[in-house]
C-alpha positions in Angstrom: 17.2 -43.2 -60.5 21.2 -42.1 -60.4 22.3 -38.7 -62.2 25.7 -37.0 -61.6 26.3 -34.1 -61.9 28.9 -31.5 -60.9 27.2 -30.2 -58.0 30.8 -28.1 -56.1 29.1 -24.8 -56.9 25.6 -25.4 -55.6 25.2 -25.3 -51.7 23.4 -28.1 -50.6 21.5 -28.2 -46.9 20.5 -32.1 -44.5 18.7 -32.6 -42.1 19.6 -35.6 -40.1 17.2 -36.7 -37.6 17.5 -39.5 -34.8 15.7 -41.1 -32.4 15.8 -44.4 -30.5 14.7 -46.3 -33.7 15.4 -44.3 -36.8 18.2 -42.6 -38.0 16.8 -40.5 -41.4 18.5 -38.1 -43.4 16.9 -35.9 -45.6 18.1 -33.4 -48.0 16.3 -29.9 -47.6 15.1 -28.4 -51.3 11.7 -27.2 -50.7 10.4 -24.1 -49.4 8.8 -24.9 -46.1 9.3 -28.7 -44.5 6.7 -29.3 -41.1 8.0 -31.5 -38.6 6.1 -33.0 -35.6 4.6 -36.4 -34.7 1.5 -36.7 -37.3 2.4 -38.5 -40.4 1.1 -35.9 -42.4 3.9 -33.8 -41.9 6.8 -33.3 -44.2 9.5 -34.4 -41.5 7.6 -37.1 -39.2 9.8 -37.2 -35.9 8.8 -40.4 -34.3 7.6 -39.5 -30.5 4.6 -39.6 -28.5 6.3 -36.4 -26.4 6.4 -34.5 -29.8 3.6 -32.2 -30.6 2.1 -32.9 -33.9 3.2 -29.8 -35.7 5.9 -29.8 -33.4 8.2 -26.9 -36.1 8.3 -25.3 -39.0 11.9 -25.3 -41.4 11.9 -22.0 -43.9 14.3 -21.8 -46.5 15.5 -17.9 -47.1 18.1 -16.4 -49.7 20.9 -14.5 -48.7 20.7 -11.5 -51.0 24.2 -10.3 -50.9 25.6 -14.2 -52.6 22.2 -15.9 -53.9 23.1 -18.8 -51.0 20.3 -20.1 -49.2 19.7 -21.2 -45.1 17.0 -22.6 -43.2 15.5 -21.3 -40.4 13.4 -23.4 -37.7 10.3 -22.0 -36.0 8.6 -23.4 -32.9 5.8 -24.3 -34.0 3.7 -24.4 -37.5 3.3 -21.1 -39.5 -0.4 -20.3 -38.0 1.0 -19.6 -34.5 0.3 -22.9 -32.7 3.5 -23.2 -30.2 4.9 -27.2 -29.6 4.5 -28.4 -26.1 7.8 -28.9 -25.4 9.7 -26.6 -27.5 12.9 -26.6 -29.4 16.3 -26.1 -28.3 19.4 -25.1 -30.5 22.4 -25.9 -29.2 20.9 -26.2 -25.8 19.5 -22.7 -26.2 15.6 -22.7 -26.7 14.6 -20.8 -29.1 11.3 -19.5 -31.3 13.0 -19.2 -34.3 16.6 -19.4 -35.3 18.5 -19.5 -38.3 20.8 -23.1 -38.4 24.2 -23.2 -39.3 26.6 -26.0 -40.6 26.7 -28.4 -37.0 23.7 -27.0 -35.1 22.3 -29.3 -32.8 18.8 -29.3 -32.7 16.6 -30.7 -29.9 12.4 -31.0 -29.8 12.4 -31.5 -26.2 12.0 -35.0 -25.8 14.3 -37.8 -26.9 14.6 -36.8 -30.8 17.8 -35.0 -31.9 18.8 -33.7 -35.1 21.7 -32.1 -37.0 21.7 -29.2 -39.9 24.7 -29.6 -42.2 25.4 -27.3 -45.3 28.1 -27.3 -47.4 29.0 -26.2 -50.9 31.4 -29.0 -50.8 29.8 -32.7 -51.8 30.4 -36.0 -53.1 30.3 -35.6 -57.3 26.9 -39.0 -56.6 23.4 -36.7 -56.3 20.4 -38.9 -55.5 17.2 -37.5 -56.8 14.3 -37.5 -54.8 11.5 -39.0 -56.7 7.5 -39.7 -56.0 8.1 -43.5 -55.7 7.8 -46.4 -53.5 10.6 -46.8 -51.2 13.6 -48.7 -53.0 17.0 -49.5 -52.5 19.9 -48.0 -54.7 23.7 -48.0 -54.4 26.3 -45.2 -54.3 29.3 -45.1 -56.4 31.3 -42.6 -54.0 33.3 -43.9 -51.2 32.4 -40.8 -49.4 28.9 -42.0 -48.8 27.3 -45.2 -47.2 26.6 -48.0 -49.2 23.3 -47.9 -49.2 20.7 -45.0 -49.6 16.9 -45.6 -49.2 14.4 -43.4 -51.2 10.9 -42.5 -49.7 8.2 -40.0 -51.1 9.4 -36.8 -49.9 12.9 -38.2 -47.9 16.6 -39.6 -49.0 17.6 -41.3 -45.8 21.6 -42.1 -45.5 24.6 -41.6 -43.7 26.8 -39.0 -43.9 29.9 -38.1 -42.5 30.0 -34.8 -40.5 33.8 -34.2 -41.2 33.1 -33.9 -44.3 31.0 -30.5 -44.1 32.4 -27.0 -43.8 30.6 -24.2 -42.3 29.1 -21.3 -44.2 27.3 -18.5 -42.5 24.0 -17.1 -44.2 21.3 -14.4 -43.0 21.7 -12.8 -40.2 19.0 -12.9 -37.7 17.7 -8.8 -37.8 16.2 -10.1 -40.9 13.3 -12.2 -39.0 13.8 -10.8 -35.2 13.8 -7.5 -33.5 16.7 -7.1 -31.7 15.8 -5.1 -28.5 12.6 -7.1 -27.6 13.4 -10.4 -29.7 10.0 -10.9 -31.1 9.5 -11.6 -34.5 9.9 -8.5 -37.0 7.9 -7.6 -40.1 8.8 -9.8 -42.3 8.4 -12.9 -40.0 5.1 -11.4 -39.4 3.7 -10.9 -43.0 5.4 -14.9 -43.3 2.8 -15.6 -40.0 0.0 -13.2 -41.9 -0.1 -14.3 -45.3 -0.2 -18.2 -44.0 -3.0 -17.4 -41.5 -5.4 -15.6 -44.0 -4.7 -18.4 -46.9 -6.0 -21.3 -44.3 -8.9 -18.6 -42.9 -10.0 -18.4 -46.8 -9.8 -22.0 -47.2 -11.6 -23.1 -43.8 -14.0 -20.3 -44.1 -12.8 -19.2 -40.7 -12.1 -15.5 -39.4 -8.9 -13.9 -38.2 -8.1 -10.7 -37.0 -4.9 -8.7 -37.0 -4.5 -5.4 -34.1 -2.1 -2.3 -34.7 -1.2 -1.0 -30.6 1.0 2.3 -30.4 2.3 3.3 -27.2 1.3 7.3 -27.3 3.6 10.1 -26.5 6.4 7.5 -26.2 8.8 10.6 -28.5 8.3 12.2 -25.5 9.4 9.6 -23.0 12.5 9.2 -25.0 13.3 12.9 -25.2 12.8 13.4 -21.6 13.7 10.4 -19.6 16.4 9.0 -22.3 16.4 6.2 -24.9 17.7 3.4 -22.3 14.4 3.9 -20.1 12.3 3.7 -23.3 13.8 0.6 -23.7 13.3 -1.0 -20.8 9.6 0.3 -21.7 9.2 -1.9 -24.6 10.8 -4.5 -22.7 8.1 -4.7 -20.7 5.3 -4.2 -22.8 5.9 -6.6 -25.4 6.3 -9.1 -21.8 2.7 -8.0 -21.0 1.5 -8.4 -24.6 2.9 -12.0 -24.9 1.4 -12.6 -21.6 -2.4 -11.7 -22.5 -2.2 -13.4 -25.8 -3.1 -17.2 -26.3 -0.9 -19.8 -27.7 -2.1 -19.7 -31.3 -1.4 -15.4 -31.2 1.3 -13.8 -32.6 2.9 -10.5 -31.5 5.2 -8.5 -33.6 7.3 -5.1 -32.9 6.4 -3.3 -35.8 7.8 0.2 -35.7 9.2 2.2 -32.9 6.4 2.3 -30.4 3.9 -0.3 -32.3 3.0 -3.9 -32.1 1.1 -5.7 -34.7 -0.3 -8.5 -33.0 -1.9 -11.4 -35.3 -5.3 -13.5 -34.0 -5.2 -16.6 -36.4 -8.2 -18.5 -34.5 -11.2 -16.5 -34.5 -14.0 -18.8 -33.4 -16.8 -16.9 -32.0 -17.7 -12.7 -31.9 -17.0 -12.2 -28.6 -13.5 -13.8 -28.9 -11.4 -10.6 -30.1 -13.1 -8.5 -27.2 -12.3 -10.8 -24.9 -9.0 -11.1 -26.0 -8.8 -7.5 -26.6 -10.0 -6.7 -22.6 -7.2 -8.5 -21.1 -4.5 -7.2 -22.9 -5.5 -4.1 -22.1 -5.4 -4.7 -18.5 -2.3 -6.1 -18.5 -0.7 -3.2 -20.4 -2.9 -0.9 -18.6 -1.4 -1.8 -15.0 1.5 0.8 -13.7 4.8 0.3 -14.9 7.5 1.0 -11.9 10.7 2.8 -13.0 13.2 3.3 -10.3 11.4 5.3 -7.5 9.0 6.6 -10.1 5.3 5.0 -10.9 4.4 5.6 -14.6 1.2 5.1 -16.6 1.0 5.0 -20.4 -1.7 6.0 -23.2 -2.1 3.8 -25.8 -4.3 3.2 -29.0 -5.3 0.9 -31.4 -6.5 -0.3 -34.4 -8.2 -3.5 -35.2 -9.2 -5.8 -38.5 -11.0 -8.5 -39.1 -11.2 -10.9 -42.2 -13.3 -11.5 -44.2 -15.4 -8.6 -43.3 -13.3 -5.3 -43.4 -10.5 -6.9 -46.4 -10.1 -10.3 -47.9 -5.8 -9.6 -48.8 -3.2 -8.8 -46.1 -2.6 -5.6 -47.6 -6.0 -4.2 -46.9 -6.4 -5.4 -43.6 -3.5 -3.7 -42.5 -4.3 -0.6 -44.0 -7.5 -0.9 -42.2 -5.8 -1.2 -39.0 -3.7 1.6 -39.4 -6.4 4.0 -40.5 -8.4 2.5 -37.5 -5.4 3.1 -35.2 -5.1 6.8 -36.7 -9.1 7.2 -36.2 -8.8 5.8 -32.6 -6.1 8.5 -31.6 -7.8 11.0 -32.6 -11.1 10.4 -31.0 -9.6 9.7 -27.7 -9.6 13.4 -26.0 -13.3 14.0 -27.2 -14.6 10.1 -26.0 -14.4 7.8 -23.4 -14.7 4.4 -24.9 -14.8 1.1 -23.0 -11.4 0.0 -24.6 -9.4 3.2 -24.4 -8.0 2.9 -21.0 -6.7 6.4 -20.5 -4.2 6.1 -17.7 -1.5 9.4 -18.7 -1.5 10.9 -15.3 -1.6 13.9 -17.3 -4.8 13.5 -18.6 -7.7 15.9 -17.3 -10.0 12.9 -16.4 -7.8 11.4 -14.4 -6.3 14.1 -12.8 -9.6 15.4 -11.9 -10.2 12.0 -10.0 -7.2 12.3 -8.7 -7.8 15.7 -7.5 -11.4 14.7 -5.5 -9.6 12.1 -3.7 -7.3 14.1 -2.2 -10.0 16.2 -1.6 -12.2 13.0 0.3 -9.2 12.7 2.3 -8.8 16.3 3.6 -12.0 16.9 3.8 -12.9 13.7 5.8 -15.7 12.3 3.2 -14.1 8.6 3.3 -15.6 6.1 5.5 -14.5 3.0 7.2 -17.2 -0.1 7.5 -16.0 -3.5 8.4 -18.2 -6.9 7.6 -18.4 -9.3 10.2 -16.5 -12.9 9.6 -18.5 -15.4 11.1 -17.2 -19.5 12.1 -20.2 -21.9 9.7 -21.1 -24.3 12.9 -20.6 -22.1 15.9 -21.9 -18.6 14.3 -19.4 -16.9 16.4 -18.0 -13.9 15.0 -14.3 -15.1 14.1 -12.8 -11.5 12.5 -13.5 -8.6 10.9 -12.6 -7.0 7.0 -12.2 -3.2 7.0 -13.7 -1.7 4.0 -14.4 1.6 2.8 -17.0 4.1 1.6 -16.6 7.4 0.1 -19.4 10.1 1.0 -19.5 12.4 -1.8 -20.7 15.5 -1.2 -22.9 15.8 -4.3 -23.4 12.4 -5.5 -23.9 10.9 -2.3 -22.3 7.1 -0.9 -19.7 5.6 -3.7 -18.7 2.2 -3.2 -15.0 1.3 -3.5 -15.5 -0.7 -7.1 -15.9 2.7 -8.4 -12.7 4.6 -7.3 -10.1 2.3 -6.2 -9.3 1.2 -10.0 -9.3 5.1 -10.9 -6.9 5.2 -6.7 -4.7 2.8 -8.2 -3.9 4.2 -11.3 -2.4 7.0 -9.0 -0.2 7.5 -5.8 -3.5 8.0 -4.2 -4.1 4.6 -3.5 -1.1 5.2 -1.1 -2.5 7.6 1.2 -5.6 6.3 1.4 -4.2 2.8 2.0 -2.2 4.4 5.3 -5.5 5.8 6.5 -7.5 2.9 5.5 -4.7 0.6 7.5 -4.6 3.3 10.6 -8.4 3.9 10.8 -8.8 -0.5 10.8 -5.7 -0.4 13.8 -7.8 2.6 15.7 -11.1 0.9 15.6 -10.1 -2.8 16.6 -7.6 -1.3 19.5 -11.2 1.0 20.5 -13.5 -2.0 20.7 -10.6 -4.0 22.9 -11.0 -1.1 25.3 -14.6 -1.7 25.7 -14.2 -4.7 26.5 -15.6 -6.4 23.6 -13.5 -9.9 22.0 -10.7 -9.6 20.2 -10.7 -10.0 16.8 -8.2 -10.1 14.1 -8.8 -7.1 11.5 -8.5 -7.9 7.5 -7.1 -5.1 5.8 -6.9 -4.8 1.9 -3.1 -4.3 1.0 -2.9 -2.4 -2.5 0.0 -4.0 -5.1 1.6 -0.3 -5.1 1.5 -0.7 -1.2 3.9 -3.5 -1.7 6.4 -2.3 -3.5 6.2 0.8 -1.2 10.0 0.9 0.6 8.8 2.4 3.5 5.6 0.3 3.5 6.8 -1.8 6.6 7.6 1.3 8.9 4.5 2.1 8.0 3.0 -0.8 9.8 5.0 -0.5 12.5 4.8 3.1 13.3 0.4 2.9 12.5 0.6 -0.1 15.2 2.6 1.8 18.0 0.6 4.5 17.7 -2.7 3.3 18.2 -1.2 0.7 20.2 -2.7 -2.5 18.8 -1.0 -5.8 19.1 0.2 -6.9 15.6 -1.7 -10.4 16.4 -4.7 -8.9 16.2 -3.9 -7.5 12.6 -4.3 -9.3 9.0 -3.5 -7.9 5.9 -4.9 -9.1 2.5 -3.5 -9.7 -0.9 -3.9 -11.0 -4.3 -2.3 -13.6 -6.2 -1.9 -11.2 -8.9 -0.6 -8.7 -7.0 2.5 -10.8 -5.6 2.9 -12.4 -9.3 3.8 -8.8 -10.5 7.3 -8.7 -8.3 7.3 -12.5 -6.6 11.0 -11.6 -5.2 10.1 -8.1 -3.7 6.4 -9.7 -2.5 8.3 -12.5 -0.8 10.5 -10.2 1.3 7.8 -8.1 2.2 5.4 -10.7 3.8 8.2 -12.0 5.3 9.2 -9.3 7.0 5.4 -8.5 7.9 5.1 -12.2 9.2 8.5 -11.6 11.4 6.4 -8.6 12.8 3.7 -10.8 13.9 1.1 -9.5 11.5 -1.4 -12.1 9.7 -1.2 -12.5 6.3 -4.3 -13.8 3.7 -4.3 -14.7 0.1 -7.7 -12.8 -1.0 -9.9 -13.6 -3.9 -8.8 -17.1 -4.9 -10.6 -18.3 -8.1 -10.8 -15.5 -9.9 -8.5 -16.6 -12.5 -4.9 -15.6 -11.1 -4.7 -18.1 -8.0 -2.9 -21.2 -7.9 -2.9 -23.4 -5.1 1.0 -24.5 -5.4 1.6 -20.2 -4.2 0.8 -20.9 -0.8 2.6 -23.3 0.9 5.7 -20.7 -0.8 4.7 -17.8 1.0 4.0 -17.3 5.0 -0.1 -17.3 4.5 -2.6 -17.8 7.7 -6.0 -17.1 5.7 -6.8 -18.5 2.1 -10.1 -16.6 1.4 -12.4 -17.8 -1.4 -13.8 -15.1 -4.1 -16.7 -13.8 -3.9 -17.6 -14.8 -7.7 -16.6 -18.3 -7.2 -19.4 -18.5 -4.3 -21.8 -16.6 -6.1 -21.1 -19.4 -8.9 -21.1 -22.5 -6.6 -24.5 -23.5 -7.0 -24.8 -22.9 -10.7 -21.7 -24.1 -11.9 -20.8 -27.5 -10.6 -17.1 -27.4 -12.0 -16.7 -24.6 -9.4 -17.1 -27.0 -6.1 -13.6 -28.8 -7.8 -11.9 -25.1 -6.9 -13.6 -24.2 -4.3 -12.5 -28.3 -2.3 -9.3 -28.2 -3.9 -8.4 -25.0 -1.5 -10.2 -25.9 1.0 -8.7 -29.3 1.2 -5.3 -28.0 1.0 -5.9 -24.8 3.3 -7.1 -27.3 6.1 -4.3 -29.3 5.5 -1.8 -26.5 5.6 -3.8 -25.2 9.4 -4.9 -22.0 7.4 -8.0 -20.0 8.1 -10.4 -20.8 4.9 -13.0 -18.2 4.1 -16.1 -17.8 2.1 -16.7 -14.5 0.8 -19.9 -13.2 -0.5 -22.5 -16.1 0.6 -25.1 -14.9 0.2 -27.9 -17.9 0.4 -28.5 -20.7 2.6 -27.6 -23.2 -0.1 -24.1 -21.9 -0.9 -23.7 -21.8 3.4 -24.7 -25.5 3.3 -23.2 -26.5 0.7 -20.0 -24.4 2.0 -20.3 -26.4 5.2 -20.2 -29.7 3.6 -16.8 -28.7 2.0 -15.7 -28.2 5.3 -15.3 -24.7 4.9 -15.6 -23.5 8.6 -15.6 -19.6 8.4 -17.8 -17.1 5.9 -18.8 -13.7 5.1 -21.4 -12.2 3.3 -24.7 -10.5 3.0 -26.4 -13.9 4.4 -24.7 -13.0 7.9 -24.3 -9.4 8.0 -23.2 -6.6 5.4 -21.0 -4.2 5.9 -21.3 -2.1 8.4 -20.3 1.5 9.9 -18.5 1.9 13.3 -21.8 2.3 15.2 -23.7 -0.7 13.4 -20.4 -2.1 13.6 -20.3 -2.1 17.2 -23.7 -2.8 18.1 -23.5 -6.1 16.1 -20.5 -7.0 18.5 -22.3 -6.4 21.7 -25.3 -8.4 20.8 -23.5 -11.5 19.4 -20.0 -11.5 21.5 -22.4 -14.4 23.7 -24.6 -15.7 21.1 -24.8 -17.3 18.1 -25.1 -15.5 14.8 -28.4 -16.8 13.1 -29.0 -16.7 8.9 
């Protein structure tokens, strides 16, 4: 059915979308419109590179001149993100508020326009719950023809016709330092999580993280470096979150972070673990290495509140709870990582101590070649002989050396002990062998790192050949540009380089043809898992494949039976380690097992 009516005082917004088949236009009244791919959605977009919820359209009032506008969200309002995203203007964006003439994009073939305009033709179709039927416009302004659906009007209009008329302004939905959503885009998020959890009968979870003592970094180091803090940890936040997550900046130095998909117990802890290692890893300002403190506060629906209102009190009061139990416990979750604190400065304070007082101990583990058994390398590791609680393995202090410039010093005399041991055994005459080092990420981004190398290797006069230095994935994913230079300039010395511990969740096989690797080496945990997961041996011959191919030294760590060696073999994996063919040993054991098997085969 027609009606006209004066409509010149009542803003009016369309949506015209396009593809390669349809052309539809649809005036924009309702609250919320979903677009994506599924016909179930309010604004079907007709693409097989669509997602299915592929983006969300709010409508918002402008409180200053009761005028409305729309905003468009990537995604649907429970946090799932589209594949392909959505672009405004040619800018991507997760959510954006559309003005007369925006172009919108959803990353595939499917365009669409926003118009609103206070000014329209006098001829208002209404939109009615009806089969599709044809009616006829009496205003030239208009096409001849309009076509109602159930929820649509689909006709042409022409764009010079519109005027533009700006509406909210985006601080209302967005933070404007770290560009994640705000409060109120948050509580939007919230409130449409928990009404789907209490339909479904599903659990979600909401967690309060404060930054602690941040007053303090602002006060002393200025308000421009706190910045550049929050910067970077609302990047590590996003990072450790899944798709479906949402993270929010919700005060000064807090982020409310929202878990809408909370399938099993373990998932929050899980979820909860990572972030914190992320966040818990050393943030670098300028020549400056800086570790922060932070707590938290988590809630969970439907067991600790079943409104929004009491689930975020709960995870305040948590959060308040939390910092104030910190100094008297050490929980699992609360990484303390101040360098100020008393723990950690104690730790701090024996290693320095190990170092003086020569309790640290260099032990190598032999790398032997699968069908020949000859011994192929060495990898120096290190033990620390307490005084009072006797042999500590490196799993227990390095985290604890890392979290401090220790990790520094005891990398240089980890690296200098390796170059005096190797350069000792050529002048006995025994083979030469390359020796694996384990390079520390803070190592890296050391400036004087590589006239480190250089001076350690003059002075103890060992060919650079005969030295390989190992690192994580992760390690060169936290500064790819400054990694790249580095192992370039280590390569130009003539030092090996190996990527260690591939498979444990940060590798990716497309990072080595990039950077000027000799060894890939194989984690010890994917080994260990070879034989009992079967999805594993996919990894493990992927790299193994692609080393050979690439003429890189491929090897095994931590094999410890004859079936994973066999099975290693049939892989083509031609060099191992592990406690099957010797564990580590000191310099005497070390040097012995050289003698007896420089001219014969090691056995399992």
């Amino acid at each position: 059915m027609n009606t006209h009516i004066n409509h010149s005082q009542k803003s009016r917004q369309l949506l015209v979308v396009e593809d390669q088949k349809y052309r539809q236009t649809i005036s924009l009244e309702e609250e919320t419109y979903s677009i994506g791919r599924h016909t179930k959605n309010s604004i079907v977009i007709h693409s097989q590179q669509a997602s299915r919820r592929h983006g969300t359209l709010m409508r918002r009032k402008h409180r200053d001149n009761n005028t409305y506008s729309y905003w468009i969200i990537d995604g649907d309002l429970d946090g799932n993100k589209s594949r392909n995203g959505i672009y405004v203007n040619g800018e991507k964006c997760l959510i954006k508020e559309l003005k007369n003439g925006d172009l919108i994009n959803f990353g595939c073939e499917v365009n669409a326009t926003y118009y609103a305009s206070n000014e329209w033709s006098n001829t208002i179709v209404d939109i009615i719950k009806s089969k599709p039927q044809q009616v006829h416009s009496d205003s030239p302004e208009l096409d001849s023809q309009y076509t109602i659906g159930a929820d649509h009007v689909y006709f042409g209009l022409p764009s010079q016709a519109l005027n533009s008329k700006d509406t909210l302004k985006a601080k209302e939905y967005q933070d404007p330092l770290t560009k994640l959503p705000n409060r109120v885009l948050f509580k939007e998020y919230f409130l449409n999580s928990l009404s789907n959890a209490k339909q479904h009968h599903k659990s979600i979870a909401v967690m309060l993280l404060d930054i602690n003592h941040f007053q303090g970094i602002n006060k002393n180091w200025g308000y421009p470096v706190g910045d550049k803090i929050l910067l970077e940890v609302a990047e590590r936040i996003k990072a450790s979150l899944r798709g479906s997550d949402i993270v929010c900046r919700w005060g000064d130095d807090k982020f409310m972070i929202l878990f809408p998909k909370i399938s099993h117990g373990n998932d929050l802890e899980k979820i909860t673990q990572r972030l914190l290692n992320n966040i818990g890893e050393s943030l670098q300002l300028s020549e400056k290495v800086l570790y922060l403190e932070y707590s938290m506060g988590c809630a969970i629906y439907p067991q600790d509140g079943h409104d929004s209102k009491t689930l975020l009190r709960q995870a305040e009061s948590r959060l308040t709870n939390h910092k104030k139990e910190m100094r008297a416990k050490n929980k699992r979750y609360n990484l303390t990582i101040d360098p100020k604190a008393s723990k950690l400065l104690k730790a701090k304070t024996a290693l320095e101590e190990a170092l003086k007082h020569q309790e640290l101990e260099l032990y190598c583990q032999p790398q032997i070649k699968i069908r020949t058994g000859e011994i192929s390398g060495v990898e120096a590791l290190i033990r620390w002989n307490h005084p009072e609680l006797g042999q500590i393995k490196p799993q227990k202090f390095i985290p604890v050396a890392e979290q401090t410039d220790s990790i520094i010093s005891i990398g240089e005399w980890v690296l200098r002990q390796a170059c005096l041991q190797n350069r000792t055994w050529q002048d006995m005459g025994l083979p030469n062998l390359i020796m694996s080092v384990n390079l520390s990420p803070l190592q890296l981004k050391d400036t004087n790192f590589i006239n480190l190398v250089e001076s350690i290797l003059g002075e103890t006069k060992l060919a650079p050949q005969w030295l390989e230095l190992e690192i994580t994935e992760k390690a060169i994913l936290a500064n790819t540009e400054i990694a790249h230079q580095v192992l370039q300039n280590l390569r130009q010395l003539g030092i090996h380089l190996s990527m260690d511990d591939f498979g444990t969740g940060y590798s990716c096989l497309n990072h080595l043809p990039k950077f000027p690797f000799g060894t890939l080496k194989i984690a010890q945990s994917c080994v260990q898992e070879i034989t009992e997961k079967p999805e594993n041996i996919a990894i493990i011959s992927a790299a193994i494949a692609l080393g050979n191919s690439l003429d890189l030294r491929v090897i095994a760590e931590g094999v410890e039976t004859n079936k994973q060696l066999k099975l290693l073999e049939n892989l083509d994996c031609r060099e191992a380690q592990g406690y099957l063919l010797s564990q580590p040993l000191n310099y005497q054991e070390a040097t012995r097992f050289l003698e007896v098997y420089q001219h014969q085969k090691v056995s399992c």
